[in-house]
C-alpha positions in Angstrom: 0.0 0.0 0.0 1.3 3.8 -0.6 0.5 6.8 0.8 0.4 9.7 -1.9 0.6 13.6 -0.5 -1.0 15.6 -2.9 0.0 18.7 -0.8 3.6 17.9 -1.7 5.3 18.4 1.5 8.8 20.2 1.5 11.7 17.8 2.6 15.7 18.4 2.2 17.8 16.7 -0.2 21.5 16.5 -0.3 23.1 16.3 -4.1 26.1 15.1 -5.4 27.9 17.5 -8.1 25.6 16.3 -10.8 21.7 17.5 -8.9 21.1 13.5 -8.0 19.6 13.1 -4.7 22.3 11.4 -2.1 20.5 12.3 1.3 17.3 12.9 2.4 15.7 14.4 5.6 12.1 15.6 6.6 10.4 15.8 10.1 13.6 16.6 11.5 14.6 13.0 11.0 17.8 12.0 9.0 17.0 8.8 6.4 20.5 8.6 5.3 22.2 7.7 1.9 20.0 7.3 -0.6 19.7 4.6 -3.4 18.0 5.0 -6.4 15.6 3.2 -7.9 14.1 5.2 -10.7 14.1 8.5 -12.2 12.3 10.4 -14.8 10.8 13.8 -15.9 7.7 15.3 -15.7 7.1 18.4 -17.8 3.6 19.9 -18.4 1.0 22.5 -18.6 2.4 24.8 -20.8 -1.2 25.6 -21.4 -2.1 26.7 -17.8 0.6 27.0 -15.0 4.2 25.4 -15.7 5.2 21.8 -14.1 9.0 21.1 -14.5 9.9 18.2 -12.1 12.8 15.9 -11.6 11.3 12.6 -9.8 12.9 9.7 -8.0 11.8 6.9 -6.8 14.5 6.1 -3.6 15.4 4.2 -1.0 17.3 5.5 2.2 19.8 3.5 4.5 16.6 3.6 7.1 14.7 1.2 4.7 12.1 4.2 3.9 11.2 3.4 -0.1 9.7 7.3 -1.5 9.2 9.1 -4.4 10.6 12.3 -3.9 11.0 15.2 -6.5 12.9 18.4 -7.5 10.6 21.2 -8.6 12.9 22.7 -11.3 10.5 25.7 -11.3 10.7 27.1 -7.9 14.2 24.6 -7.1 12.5 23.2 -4.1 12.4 19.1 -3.0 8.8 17.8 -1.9 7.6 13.9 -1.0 5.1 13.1 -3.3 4.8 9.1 -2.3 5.5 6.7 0.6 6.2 3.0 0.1 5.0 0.6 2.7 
């Protein structure tokens, strides 16, 4: 089961040299190194208001399995999807 956050709340990612994720916190609580397990891009609505987003499906060292993303927009990170 997965529990999706359509509010998109704000977490912070470390990045290597490159803009790839490596770390991730939110709540105050440090996940660790991160693995990934996908990527991909999401660009739309170019019609109404702009979506640019670099997503990643990870996992951290503390066994947490997310989907976090970059909003290339306003260069912010935000969970959108938890793993159980």
């Amino acid at each position: 089961m997965t529990r999706r956050y359509a509010d998109h709340p704000l977490v912070q990612v470390d990045t290597d040299a490159a803009g790839v994720p490596t770390r991730l916190r939110m709540d105050g609580t440090d996940h660790g190194e991160l693995g990934i397990c996908n990527r991909w891009r999401v660009d739309d609505g170019w019609w109404r208001e702009p979506v640019a987003r670099a997503c990643y499906k990870v996992v951290t060292r503390s066994g947490l399995l997310c989907t976090i993303f970059l909003d290339e927009i306003r260069g912010t990170w935000h969970l959108e999807r938890l793993f159980d």
